[in-house]
C-alpha positions as CSV (number, residue, x, y, z in Angstrom):
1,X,-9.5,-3.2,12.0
2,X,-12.9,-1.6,11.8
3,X,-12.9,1.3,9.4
4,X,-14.0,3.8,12.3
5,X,-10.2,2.9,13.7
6,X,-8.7,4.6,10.5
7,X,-11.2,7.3,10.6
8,X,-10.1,8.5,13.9
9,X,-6.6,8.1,13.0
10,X,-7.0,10.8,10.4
11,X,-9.2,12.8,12.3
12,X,-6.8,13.0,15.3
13,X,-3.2,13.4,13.0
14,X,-2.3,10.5,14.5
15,X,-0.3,9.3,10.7
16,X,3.0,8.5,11.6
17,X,3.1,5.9,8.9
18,X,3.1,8.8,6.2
19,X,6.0,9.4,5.1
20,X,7.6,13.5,3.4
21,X,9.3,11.9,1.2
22,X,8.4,9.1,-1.6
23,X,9.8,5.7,0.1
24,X,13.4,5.1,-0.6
25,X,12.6,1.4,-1.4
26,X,10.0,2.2,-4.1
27,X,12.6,4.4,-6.0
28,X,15.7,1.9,-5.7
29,X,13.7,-1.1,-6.5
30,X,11.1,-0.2,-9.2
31,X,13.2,-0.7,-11.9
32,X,13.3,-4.3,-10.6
33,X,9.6,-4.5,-11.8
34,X,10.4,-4.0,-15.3
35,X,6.9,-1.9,-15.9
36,X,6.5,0.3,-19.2
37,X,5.8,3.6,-19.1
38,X,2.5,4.3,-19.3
39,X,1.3,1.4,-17.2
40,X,-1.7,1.5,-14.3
41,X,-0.4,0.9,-11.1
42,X,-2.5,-0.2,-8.1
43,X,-1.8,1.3,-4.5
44,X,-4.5,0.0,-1.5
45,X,-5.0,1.9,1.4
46,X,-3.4,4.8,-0.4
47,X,-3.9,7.7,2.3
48,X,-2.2,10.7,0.9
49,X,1.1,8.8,0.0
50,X,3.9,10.6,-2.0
51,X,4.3,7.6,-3.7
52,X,1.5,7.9,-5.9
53,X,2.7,11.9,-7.3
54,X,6.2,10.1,-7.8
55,X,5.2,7.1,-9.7
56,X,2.8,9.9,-12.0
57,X,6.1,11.7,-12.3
58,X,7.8,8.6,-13.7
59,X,4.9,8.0,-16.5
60,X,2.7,6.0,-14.9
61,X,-1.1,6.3,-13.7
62,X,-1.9,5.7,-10.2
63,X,-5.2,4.3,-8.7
64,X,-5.3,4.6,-5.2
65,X,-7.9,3.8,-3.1
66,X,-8.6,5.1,0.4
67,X,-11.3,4.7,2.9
68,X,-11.0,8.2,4.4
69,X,-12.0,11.3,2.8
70,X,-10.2,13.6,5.2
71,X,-6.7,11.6,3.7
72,X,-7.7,12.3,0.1
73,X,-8.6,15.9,0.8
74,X,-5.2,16.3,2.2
75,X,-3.4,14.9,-0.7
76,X,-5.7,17.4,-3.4
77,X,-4.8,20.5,-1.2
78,X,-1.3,19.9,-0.5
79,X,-0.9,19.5,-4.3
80,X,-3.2,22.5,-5.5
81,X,-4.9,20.4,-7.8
82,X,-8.7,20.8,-9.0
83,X,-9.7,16.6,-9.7
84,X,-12.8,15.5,-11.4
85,X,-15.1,14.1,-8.8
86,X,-17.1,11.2,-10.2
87,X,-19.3,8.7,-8.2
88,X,-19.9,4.8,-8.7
89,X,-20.3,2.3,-6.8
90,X,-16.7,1.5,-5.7
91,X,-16.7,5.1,-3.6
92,X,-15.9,8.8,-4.8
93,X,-13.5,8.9,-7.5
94,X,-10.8,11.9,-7.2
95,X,-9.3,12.2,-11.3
96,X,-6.4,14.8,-11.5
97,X,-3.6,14.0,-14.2
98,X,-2.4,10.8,-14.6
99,X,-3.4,10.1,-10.6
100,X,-6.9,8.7,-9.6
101,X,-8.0,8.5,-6.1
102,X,-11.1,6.3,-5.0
103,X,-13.0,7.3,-1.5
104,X,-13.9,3.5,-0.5
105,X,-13.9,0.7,0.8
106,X,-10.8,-1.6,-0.8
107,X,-13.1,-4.7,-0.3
108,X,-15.9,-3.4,-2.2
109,X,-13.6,-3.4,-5.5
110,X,-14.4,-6.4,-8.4
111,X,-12.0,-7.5,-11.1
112,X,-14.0,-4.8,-13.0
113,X,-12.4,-1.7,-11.1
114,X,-8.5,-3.7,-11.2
115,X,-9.0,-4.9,-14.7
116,X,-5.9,-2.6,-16.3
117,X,-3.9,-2.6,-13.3
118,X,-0.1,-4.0,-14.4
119,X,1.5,-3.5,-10.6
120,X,0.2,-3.1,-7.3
121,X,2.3,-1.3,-4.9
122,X,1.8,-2.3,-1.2
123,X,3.8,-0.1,1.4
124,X,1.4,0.1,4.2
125,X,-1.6,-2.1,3.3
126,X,-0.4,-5.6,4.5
127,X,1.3,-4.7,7.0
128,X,-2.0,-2.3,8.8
129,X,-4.1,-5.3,9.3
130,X,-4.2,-8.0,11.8
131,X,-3.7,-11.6,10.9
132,X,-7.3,-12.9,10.1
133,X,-7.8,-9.8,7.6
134,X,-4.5,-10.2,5.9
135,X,-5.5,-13.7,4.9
136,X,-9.1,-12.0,3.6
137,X,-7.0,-9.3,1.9
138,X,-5.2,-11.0,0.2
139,X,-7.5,-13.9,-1.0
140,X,-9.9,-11.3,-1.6
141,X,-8.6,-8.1,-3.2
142,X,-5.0,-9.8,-4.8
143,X,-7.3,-12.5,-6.7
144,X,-9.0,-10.0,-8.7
145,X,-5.9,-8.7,-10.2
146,X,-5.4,-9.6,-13.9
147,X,-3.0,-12.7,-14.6
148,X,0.6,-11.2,-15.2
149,X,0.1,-8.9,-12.9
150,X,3.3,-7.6,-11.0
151,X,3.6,-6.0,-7.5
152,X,6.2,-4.4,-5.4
153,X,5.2,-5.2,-1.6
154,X,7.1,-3.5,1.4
155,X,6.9,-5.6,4.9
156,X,8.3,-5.1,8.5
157,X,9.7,-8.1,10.8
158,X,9.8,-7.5,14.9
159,X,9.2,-9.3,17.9
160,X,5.7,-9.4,18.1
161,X,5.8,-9.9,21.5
162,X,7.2,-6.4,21.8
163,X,4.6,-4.3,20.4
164,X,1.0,-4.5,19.2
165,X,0.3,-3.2,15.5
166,X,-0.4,-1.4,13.8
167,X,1.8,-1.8,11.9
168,X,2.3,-5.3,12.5
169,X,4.5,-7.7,11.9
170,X,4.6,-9.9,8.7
171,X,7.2,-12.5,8.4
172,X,8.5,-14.0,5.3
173,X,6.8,-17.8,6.2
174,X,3.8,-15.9,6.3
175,X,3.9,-13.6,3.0
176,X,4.9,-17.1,0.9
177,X,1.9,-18.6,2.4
178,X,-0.2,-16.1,1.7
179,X,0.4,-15.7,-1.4
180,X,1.0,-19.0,-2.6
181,X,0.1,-20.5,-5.1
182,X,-1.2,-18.0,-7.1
183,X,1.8,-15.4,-7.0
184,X,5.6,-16.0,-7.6
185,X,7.8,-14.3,-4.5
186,X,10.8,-13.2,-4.6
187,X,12.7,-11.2,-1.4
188,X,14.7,-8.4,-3.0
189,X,16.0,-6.6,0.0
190,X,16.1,-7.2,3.6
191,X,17.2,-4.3,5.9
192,X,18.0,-3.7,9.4
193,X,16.4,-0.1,10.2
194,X,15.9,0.1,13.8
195,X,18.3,2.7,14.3
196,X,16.3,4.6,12.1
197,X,12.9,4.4,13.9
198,X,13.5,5.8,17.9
199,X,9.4,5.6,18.4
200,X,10.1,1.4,17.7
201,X,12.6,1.4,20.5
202,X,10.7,3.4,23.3
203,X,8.1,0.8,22.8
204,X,11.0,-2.1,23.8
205,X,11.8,-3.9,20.0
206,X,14.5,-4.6,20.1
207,X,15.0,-5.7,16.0
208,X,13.2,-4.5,12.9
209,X,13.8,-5.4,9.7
210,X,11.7,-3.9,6.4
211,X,11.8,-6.7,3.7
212,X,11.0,-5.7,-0.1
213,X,8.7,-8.4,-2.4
214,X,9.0,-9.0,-5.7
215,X,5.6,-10.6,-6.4
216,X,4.4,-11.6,-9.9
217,X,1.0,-13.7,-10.4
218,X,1.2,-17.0,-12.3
């Protein structure tokens, strides 16, 4: 997706994959990842996600990253906070508490900027690209994660002959191989929430799954 396709999206509201709430998924499955407080937890594509003021809440520090800056002005005045606003060249750099926000481009990140990341967290990352830029994603922005690393990845599963993405459909044939060799996988959940998600059946699917990844890099 071109990054003007995301900038329109937030300049017409048009956001319906953020969610009011921190996702249910994160909270019953993080303590799966086994993380120590204190740790620095990597979330692409971050928008203005609640997930990133719940894991700060928890004792972590966030680093999300965001291509548009309408998203991350959204998330400073929803939460009253005042950041420190730094530049370099990754993007803008949004510091309040133990939560840092980066205006940028995700590809233009080096093992530099992920260095001290322990976990990335991927709800809505993998899952808003098309195939030929989740393989670049991953090769590209996963590889410069530190060995050890562990993430926490969140997918959805549907006819893709029933609707066109985003958000797309990832299957689980496809995450292994995309990760593989370099991360261990490990499916911790699989849920049917269709009945959850009316705007899924006025399009016609007629099954949706969301599938929860434990990854961890070799």
């Amino acid at each position: 997706m071109e990054p003007d396709f995301w900038h329109q999206r937030w300049q017409d509201n048009q956001i319906g994959f953020h969610q009011d709430k921190p996702t249910p998924l994160l909270v019953k499955h993080w303590p799966a990842i086994g993380m120590p407080v204190g740790a620095r937890i990597f979330v692409p594509l971050a928008g203005k996600s609640l997930d990133m003021v719940w894991l700060a809440s928890q004792g972590y520090r966030v680093l999300g990253v965001e291509l548009s800056s309408l998203a991350i002005g959204q998330f400073i005045a929803e939460h009253g906070v005042v950041p420190e606003v730094r530049e370099s060249k990754y993007g803008t750099h949004h510091l309040a508490g133990a939560v840092e926000m980066i205006c940028g481009d995700v590809f233009s990140l080096d093992a530099q900027a992920l260095a001290d990341c322990s976990v990335v967290f991927d709800r809505a990352a993998l899952i808003a690209l098309p195939p030929e830029l989740r393989r670049l994603y991953v090769r590209e922005l996963y590889s410069l994660l530190p060995q050890g690393c562990r993430g926490l990845l969140i997918t959805l599963e549907y006819p893709e002959d029933q609707k066109s993405g985003p958000p797309f459909s990832v299957s689980e044939s496809e995450v292994r191989d995309l990760y593989d060799p370099d991360w261990d996988v490990e499916v911790l959940e699989r849920r049917d929430i269709l009945a959850q998600q009316p705007a899924f059946i006025a399009e016609g699917v007629t099954r949706l799954d969301t599938v929860v990844y434990r990854l961890q890099r070799r």
